[in-house]
TIGU-183835 format. One record per residue (C-alpha): residue in three letters; residue number from 1; y, x, z. Coordinates in Angstrom, 1 decimal, padded with zeros to 4 digits, always signed. Example, Ala and Ser with C-alpha at 12.3 -4.5 7.8 and 13.67 -1.06 7.14 Angstrom:
2
 residuo num     yy     xx     zz
     Ala   1 -004.5 +012.3 +007.8
     Ser   2 -001.1 +013.7 +007.1
This chain:
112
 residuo num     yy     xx     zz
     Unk   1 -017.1 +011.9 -006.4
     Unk   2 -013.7 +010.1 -006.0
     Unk   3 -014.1 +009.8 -002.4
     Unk   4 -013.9 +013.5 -002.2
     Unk   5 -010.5 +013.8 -003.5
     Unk   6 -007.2 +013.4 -001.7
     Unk   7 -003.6 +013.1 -002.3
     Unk   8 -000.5 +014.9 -001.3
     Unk   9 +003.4 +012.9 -000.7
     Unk  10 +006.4 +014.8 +000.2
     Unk  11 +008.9 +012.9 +001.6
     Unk  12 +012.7 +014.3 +002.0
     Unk  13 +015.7 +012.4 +003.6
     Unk  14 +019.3 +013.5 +004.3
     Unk  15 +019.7 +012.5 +008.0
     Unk  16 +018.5 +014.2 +011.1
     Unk  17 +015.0 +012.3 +013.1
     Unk  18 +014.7 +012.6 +016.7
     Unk  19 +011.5 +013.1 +018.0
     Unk  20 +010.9 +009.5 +019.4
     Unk  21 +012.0 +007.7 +016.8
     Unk  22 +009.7 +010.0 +014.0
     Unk  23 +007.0 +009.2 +016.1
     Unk  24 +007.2 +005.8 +015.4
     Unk  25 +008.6 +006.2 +012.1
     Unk  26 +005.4 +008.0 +011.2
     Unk  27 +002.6 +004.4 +011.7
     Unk  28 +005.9 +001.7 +010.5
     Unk  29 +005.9 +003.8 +007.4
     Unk  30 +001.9 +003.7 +007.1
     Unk  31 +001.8 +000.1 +007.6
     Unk  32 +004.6 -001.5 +006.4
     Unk  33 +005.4 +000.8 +003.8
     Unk  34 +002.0 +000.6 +002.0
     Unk  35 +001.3 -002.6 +003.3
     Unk  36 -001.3 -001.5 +005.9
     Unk  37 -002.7 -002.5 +009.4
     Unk  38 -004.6 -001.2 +011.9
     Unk  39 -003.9 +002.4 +012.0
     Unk  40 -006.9 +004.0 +014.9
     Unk  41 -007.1 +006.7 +016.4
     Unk  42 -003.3 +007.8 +016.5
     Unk  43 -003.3 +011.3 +017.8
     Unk  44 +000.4 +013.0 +017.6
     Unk  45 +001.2 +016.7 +018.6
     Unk  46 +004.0 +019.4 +018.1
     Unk  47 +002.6 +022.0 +016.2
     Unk  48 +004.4 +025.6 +015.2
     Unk  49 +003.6 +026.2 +012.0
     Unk  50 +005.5 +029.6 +010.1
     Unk  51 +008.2 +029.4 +013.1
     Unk  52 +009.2 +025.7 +013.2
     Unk  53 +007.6 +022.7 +015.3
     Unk  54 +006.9 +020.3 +013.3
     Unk  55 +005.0 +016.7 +014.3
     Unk  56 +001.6 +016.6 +013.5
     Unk  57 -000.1 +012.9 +013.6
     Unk  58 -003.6 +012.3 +012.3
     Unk  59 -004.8 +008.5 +012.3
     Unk  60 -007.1 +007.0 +009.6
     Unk  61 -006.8 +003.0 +008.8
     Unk  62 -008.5 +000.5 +006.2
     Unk  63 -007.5 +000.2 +002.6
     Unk  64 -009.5 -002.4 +000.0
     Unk  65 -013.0 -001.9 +002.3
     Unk  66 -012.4 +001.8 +002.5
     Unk  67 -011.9 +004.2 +005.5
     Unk  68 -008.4 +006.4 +005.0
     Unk  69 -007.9 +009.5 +006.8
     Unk  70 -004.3 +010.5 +007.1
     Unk  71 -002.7 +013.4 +008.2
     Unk  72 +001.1 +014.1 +008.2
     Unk  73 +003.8 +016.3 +009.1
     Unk  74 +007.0 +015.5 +009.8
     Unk  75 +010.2 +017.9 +010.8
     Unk  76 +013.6 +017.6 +011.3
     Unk  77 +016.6 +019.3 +011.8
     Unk  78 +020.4 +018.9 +012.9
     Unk  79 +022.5 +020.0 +009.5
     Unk  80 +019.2 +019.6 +007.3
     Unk  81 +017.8 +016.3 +007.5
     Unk  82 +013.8 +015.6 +007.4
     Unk  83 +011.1 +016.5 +005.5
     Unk  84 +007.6 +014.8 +005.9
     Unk  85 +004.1 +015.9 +004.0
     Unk  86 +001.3 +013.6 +004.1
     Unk  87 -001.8 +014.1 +003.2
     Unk  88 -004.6 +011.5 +002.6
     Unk  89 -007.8 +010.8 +001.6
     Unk  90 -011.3 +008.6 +001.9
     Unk  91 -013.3 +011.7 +002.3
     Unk  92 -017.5 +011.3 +003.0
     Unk  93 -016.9 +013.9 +004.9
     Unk  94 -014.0 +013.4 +007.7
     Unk  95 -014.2 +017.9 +008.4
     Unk  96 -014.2 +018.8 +004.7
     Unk  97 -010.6 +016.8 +004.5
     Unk  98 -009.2 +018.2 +007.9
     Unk  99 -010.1 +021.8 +006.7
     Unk 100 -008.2 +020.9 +003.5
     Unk 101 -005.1 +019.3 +005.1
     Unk 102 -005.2 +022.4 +007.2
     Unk 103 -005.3 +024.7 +004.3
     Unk 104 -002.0 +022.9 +002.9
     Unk 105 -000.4 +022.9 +006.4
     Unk 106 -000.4 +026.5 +006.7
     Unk 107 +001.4 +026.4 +003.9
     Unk 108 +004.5 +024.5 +004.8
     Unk 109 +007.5 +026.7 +005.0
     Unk 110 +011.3 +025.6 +006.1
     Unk 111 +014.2 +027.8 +005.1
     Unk 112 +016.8 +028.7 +007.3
């Protein structure tokens, strides 16, 4: 079933993101960038993952009739510039895409 499937984007930019500013970079992107609205139930948290924080945010919006989960990571460094990983999807089940983003999470790796 198509609605079972999600989607992977890697993102990589040369310039260093602060914190506040990725934060809001993160739902501009999602709705301007795709040409969305109404992102709900924003939730955004630092999250260590293999030795670097990186900014989790989890939201789901409305695209053609059909309920979007997103999550995304987002990190950035001084001297290396950004790198964001999104991961979407209109899962039946909103738990069977979590445990899959969080399976790809735990894969992210930064080198120093």
């Amino acid at each position: 079933c198509i609605r079972d499937r999600f989607y992977i984007g890697l993102i990589t930019e040369d310039i260093y993101i602060d914190r506040p500013t990725m934060k809001t970079v993160i739902v501009e992107n999602a709705e301007a960038g795709a040409g969305l609205k109404g992102v709900k139930g924003l939730r955004q948290t630092d999250r260590t993952i293999n030795g670097k924080v990186w900014l989790h945010s989890s939201f789901s919006f409305e695209y053609s009739n059909v309920e979007i989960n997103m999550e995304n990571f987002m990190y950035s460094r001084e001297g290396f510039g950004t790198v964001q990983v999104a991961i979407w999807g209109a899962s039946n089940s909103r738990q069977t895409f979590l445990d899959a983003a969080e399976q790809v999470a735990d894969t992210l790796r930064i080198a120093n």
